[in-house]
C-alpha positions in Angstrom: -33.9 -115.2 37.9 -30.2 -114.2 38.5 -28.3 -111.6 36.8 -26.5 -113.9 34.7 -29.6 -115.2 33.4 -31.5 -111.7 33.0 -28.7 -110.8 30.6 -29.7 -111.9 27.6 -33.7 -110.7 28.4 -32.0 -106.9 29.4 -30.4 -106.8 25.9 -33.2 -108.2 23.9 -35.7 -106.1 25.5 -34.0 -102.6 25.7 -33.3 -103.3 22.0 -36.5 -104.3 21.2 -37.6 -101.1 23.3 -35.3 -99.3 21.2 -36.7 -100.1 17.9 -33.0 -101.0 17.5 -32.6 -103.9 14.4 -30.0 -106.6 15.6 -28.1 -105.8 13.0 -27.4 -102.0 14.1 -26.0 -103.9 17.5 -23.6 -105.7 15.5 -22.5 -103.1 13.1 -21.8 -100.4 16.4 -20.5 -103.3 18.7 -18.6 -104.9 16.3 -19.8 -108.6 17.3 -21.0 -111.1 15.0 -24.9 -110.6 14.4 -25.0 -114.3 14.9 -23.5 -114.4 18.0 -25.8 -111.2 19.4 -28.6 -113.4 18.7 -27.3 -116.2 20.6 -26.9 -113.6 23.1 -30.3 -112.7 23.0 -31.9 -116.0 23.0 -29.7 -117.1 26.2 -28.2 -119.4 24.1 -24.5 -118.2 25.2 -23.4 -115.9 27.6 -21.3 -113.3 27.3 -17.6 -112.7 27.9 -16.6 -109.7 30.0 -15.3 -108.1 26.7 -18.3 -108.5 25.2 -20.6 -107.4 28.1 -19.0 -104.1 28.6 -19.9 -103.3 24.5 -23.3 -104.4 25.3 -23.8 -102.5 28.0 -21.8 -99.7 27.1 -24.1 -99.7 23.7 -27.6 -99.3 25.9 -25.9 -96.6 27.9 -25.0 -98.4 30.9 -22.1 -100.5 33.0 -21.5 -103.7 34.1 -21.3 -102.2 37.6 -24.5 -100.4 37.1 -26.3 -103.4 35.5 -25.4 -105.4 39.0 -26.0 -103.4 41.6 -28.2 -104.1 43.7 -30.5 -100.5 44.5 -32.8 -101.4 47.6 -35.3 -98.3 47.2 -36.1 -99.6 43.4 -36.4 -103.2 44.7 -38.6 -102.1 47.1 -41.1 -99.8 45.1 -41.0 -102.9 42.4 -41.8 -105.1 45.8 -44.5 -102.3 46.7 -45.6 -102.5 42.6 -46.3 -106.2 42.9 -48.3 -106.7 46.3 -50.5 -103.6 45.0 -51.1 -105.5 41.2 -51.6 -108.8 43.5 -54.0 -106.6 45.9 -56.0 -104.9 43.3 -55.5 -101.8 45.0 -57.0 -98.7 43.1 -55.2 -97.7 40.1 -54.1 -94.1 41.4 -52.1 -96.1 44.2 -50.1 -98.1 41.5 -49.7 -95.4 39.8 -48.0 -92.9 42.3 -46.0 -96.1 42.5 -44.7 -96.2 39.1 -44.3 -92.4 39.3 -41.7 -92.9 42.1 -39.5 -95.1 40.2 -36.4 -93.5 38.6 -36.8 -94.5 34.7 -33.7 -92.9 33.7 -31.4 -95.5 36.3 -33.5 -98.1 36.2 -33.7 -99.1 33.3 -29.8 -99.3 33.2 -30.0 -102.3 35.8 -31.3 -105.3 35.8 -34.6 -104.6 37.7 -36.0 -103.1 34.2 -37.5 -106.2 32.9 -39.9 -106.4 36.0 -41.0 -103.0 35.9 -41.7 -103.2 32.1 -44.0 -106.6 32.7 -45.6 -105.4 35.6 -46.4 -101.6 33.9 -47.9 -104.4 31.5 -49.8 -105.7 34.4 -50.8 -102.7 35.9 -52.3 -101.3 32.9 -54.6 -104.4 32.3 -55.9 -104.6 35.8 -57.3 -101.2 35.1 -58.9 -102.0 31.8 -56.5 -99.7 29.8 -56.2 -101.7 27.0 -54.6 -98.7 24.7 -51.9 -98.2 27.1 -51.3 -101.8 27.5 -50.8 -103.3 23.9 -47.4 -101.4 23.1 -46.0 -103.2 26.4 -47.5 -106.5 25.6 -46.6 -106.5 21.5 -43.1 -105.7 23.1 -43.6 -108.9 26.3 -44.5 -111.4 23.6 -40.8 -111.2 21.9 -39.1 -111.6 25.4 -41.6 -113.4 27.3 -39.7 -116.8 26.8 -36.6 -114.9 28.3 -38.2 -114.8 31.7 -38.1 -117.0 34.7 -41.4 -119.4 34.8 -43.4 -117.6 37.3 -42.9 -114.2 36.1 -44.0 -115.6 32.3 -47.3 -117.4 34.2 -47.6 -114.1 35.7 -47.3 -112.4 31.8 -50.0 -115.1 30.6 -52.4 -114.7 32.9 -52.8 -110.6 32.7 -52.7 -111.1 28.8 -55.2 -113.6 29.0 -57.3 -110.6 30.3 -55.7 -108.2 27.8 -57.2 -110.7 25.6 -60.3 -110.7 26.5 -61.1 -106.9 26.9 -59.9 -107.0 23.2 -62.3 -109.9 22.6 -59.2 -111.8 20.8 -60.8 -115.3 21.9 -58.2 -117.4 19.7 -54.8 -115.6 21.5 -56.7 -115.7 24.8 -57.1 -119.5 24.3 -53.6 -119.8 23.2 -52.0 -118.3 26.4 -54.3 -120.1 28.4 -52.3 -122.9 27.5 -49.2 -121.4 28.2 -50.3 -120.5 31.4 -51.2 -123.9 32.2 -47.6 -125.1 31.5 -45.7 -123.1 33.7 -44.6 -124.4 37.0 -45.5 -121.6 39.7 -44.5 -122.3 43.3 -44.5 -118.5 44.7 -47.6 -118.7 46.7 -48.8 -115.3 45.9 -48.5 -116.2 41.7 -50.3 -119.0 42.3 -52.9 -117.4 43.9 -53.2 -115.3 41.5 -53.0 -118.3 38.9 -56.1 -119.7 40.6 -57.8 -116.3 40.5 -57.6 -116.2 36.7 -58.1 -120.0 36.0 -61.3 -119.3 37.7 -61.6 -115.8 36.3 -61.1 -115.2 32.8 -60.6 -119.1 31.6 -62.3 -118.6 27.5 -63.7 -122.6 27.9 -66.7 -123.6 30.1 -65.6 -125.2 33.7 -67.2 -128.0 35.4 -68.4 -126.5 38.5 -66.2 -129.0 40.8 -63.0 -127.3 39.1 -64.4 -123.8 39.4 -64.8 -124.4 43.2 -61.2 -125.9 43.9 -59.5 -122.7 42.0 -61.8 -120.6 44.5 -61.2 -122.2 47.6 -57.3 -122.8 46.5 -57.4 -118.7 45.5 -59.2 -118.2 48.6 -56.7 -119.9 51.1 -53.9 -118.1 50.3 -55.6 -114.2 49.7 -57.6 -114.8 53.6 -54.2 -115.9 55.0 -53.0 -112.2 53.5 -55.4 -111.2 54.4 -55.8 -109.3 51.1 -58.9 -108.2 50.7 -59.7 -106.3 47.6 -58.2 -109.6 45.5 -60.6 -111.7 48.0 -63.7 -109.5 46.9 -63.1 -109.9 43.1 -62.7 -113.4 43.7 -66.0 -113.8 45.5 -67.8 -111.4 42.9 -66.1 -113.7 40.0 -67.9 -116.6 41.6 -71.0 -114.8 42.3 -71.0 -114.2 37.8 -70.2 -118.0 37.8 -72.9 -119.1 39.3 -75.0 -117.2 37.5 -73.4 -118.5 34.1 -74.5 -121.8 35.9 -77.9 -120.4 36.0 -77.4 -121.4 39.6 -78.8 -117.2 40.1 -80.2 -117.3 43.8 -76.9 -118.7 44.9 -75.5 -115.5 43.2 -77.0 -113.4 44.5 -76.6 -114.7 48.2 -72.6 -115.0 47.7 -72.7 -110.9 46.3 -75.4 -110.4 49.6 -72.5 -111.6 51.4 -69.6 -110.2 49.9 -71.3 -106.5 50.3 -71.8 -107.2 53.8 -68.3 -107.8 54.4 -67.5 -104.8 52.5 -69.3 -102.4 55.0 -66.2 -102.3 57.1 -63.7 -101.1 55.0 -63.0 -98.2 53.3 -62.0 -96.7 49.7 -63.6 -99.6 47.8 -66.4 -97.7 46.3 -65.4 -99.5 43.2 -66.0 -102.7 44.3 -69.1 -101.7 46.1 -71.0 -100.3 43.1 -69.6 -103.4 40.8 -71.7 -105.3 43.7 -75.0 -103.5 43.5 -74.4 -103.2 39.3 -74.0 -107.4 39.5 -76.9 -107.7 41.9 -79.3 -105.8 40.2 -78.5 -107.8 37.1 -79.5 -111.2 39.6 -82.5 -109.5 40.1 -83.7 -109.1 36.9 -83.1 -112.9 36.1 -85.3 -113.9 38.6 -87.7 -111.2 38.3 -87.8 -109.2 41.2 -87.6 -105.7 39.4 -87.9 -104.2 42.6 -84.6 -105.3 43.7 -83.4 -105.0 40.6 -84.1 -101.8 40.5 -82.9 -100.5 44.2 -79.4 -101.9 43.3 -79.5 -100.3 39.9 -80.0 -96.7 41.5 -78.2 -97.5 44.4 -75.0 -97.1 41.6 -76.4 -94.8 38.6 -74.4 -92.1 40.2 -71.0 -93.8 39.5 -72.0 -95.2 36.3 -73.9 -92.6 34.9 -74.0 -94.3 31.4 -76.3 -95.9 29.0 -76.2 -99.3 30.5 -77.4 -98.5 34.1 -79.6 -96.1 32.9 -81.7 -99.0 30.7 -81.7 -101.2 33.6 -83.7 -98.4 35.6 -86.3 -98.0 32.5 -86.2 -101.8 31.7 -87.3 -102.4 35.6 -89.7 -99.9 35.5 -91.5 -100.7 32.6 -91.7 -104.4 34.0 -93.2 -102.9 37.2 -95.8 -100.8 35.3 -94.4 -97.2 35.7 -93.9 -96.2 32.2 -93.3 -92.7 33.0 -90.2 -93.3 34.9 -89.5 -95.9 32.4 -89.3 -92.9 29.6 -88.0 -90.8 32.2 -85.1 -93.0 32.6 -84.9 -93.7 28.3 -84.3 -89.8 28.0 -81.3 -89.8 30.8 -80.2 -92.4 28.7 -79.8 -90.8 25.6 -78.1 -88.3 27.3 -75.8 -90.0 29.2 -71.9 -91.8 27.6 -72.2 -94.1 25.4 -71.5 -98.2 26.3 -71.8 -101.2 23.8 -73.9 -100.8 20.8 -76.2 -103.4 21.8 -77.5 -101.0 24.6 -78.2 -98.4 22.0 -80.6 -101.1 20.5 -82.2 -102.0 23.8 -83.3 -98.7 24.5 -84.7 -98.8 21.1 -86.3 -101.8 21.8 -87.9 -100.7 25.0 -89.0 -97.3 23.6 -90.8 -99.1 21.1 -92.5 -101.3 23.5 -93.7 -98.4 25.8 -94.9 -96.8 22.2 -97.1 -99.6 21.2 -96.4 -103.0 23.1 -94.7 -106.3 20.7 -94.9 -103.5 17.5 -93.1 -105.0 14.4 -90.2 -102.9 15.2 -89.6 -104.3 18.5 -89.0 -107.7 16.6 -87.1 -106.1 14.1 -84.5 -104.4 16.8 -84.3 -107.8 18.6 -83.3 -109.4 15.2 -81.0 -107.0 14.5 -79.1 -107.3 17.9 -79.0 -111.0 16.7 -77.7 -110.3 13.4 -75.0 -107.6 13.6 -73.8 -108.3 17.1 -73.9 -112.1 17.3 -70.0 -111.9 18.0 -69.9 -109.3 20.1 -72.3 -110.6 22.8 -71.5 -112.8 25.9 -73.4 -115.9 26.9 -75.7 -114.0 29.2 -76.7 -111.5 26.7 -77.6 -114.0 24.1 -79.8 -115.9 25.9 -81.4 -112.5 27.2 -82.1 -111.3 23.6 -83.3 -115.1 22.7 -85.6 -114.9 25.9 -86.7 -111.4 24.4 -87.5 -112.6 20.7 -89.4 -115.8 22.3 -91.8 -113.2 23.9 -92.6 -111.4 21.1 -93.5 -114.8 19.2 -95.1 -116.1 22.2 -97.3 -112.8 22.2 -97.9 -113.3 18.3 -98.8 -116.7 18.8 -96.3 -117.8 16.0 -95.3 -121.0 17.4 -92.8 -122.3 15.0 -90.6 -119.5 15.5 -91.0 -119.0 19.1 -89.8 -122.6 19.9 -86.7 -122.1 16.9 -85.6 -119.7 19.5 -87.0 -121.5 22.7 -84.6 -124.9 21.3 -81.3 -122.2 21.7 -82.3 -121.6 25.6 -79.5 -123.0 28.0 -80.7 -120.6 30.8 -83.6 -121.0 32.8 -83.2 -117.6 34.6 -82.9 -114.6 31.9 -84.7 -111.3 31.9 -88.3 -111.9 31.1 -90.4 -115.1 31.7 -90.4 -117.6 29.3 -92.6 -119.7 28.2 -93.1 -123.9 27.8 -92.3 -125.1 24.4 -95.3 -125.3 22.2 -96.2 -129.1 20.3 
C-alpha cells in the first residue's frame, strides 16, 4: 500500500479513533462533508490544499505523514515476524512499548500498528483488550491493501471464536477466502487458520493440504513456535476425526521436538494438557493421568484438577479422586460446565449412577448445549448413556447412543440395544 493510497485509511481511522463525527472535520476544515467522505472511502484523492487541512486537523504535516522513519519500520517489521512466530506475549509486548505513539501515529505507519496491536492482542486470548481495536478495524478494514485485510480476517476469525460469535466468525471466513494473498509469510499464516480456526467441518484431504502448505513455508523459516501450534492444531484434528491414536502420536512427536528448545513452557504444558485428554479417550487413565499432573502446576485450575480426580476414580483410587475434587474447589474458576462435572463425579464417588448424577448430566445438556464444543457433547452423551446403560433403561440409553459421532470419548460405551 503506498502513501497515496493510505491516505484516505489515515484520515478515516484517526477520526474514527478520535470519536471525531465527519461532520466536525468539515465544519473545522472547511471542506464539503461530502467531499471528506469521498476522501475517506478513497473515492478521490486529495489536493495539496486540502491535504495540509487534513493533516494539519489530526495534528500532523504532510512532511511528517511521508517520511519515511526506519527505527518505527523496523519495530513494526520486528511486531509482525513476532505475531507470525507466536513468540510469547511479554516479547510483543516490550515491542509495542518501544514504539513512539505520540510520532507515529502522525505518519503513515499508524494503520499497521493499530491492526497488528489488534493482532497481537488476539494471539494472546485478550479478548477485552482486543474488541475496541477490532469494532474500530471493521469501519476501515476495506481501506487496506488485500493482504493486510486477510491478515485482519483471519485474527478476527479467532477473535470470533474466543467470543463464541459463530455467525461473524463464519462471515469473515468468507472474506478471508476472497482476498488474494501472495506474501508468503500471510499465506502461511492463511493456511494456519484455514486449518485452525475454520467454524465448518473439513474433509480430511483439505485439512492435510493447509498443513503441509502451512508447514512448507514455517520449516523453511524455520519458525518454530508457529510450527508447533500447527502440529498441535492437527493433533485436535485428528481427534475431532476420532482418528485419537494418530493424535496422540503427532503430540508424542511434537513434544519430542520440543525438548531442544527453550522458553516454550507454554507450548509444552498445552502438549501434556492435549495428551492427557487423548488418553482419556482411549482409556488409558494412567497416561492420562501422568500428562495431567505433569501440567497441574501451570494450570492450577478447575479443569486440570477434574481430569486428575476423573482418572483416578476410573483407576479405582477414590481417595485421591476426592483429594483432587477438594483442590478443585479451591482452585480458579474455568467454564461452568466443569463446576457440574465435579459435581457429577462427587456424586458418583458418593453413591455410584445416584439420581443426581443423571440429573447433573441433564443439566450440562440443558443449560449449556450452546456453550459446549463437539468433543464435550459427545463426552456428556457418552456419560448419560452409562448411566442408562447401568439402569438398564434401554430406550433412553440408545436416544442418546443414536447422537454418538465419536467412537473414542471418555468412558466406554456400549452396543446399541434392539
Amino acid at each position: 500500500m503506498n502513501k497515496v493510497q493510505n491516505i484516505s485509511l489515515f484520515l478515516k481511522l484517526n477520526r474514527i479513533v478520535e470519536k471525531i463525527p465527519q461532520i466536525n472535520v468539515s465544519i473545522d476544515t472547511k471542506l464539503d462533508a461530502s467531499l471528506i467522505s469521498r476522501f475517506e472511502s478513497g473515492n478521490r484523492i486529495p489536493n495539496a490544499k486540502q491535504m495540509n487541512l487534513l493533516l494539519n486537523y489530526f495534528g500532523t504535516d504532510v512532511e511528517t505523514y511521508s517520511k519515511e522513519f526506519p527505527i518505527i519500520s523496523k519495530r513494526l517489521s520486528d511486531l509482525f515476524i513476532a505475531i507470525y512466530e507466536a513468540q510469547p506475549y511479554e516479547v510483543r509486548e516490550r515491542i509495542i512499548e518501544a514504539i513512539p505513539k505520540d510520532l507515529i501515529k502522525k505518519t503513515h505507519y499508524f494503520p499497521y500498528l493499530y491492526l497488528f496491536t489488534f493482532c497481537h492482542y488476539v494471539n494472546a486470548g485478550k479478548t477485552a483488550e482486543a474488541c475496541s481495536y477490532y469494532e474500530t478495524l471493521t469501519k476501515v478494514v476495506a481501506n487496506y491493501d488485500e493482504e493486510m485485510q486477510a491478515l485482519f480476517y483471519m485474527f478476527s476469525t479467532l477473535y470470533h471464536y474466543d467470543t463464541n460469535c459463530i455467525d461473524l466468525q463464519l462471515n469473515d471466513f468468507r472474506k478471508l477466502k476472497s482476498c488474494q494473498v501472495t506474501d508468503k509469510r500471510i499465506l502461511a499464516l492463511l493456511h494456519y487458520f484455514l486449518l485452525s480456526t475454520y467454524p465448518e467441518r473439513h474433509s480430511l484431504k483439505s485439512i492435510l493440504l493447509h498443513y503441509q502448505k502451512c508447514k512448507e513455508i514455517l520449516t523453511e523459516d524455520q519458525n518454530v513456535f508457529r510450527l508447533t501450534m500447527l502440529n498441535m492444531q492437527l493433533a485436535i484434528l485428528y481427534g475431532e476425526y476420532d482418528l485419537v491414536k494418530a493424535s496422540i502420536a503427532t503430540d508424542l512427536r511434537t513434544l519430542e521436538q520440543l525438548k531442544p528448545f527453550t522458553g516454550i513452557t507454554q507450548l509444552i504444558k498445552s502438549l501434556h494438557f492435549n495428551l492427557s485428554w487423548s488418553y482419556m479417550r482411549i482409556h488409558d487413565y494412567q497416561s492420562a493421568f501422568d500428562h495431567a499432573y505433569a501440567c497441574k502446576d501451570d494450570y492450577h485450575n478447575r479443569t486440570i484438577y477434574f481430569m486428575l480426580a476423573f482418572c483416578c476414580y476410573q483407576l479405582n483410587n477414590h481417595h485421591d479422586s476426592k483429594k483432587y475434587i477438594l483442590a478443585a474447589r479451591k482452585a480458579q474458576p474455568s467454564a461452568q460446565f466443569y463446576d457440574y462435572l465435579l459435581d457429577w463425579l462427587e456424586a458418583m464417588l458418593e453413591k455410584p449412577y445416584q439420581k443426581k448424577c443423571i440429573e447433573t448430566l441433564l443439566c450440562i445438556e440443558k443449560k449449556l448445549q450452546y456453550e459446549l464444543d463437539f468433543e464435550s457433547k459427545q463426552s456428556i452423551f457418552a456419560l448419560i448413556v452409562d448411566y442408562y446403560h447401568h439402569h438398564h433403561e434401554l430406550e433412553k440409553m440408545n436416544q442418546y447412543l443414536n447422537q454418538m459421532e465419536l467412537k473414542n470419548v471418555i468412558v466406554s460405551i456400549p452396543a446399541p440395544i434392539q
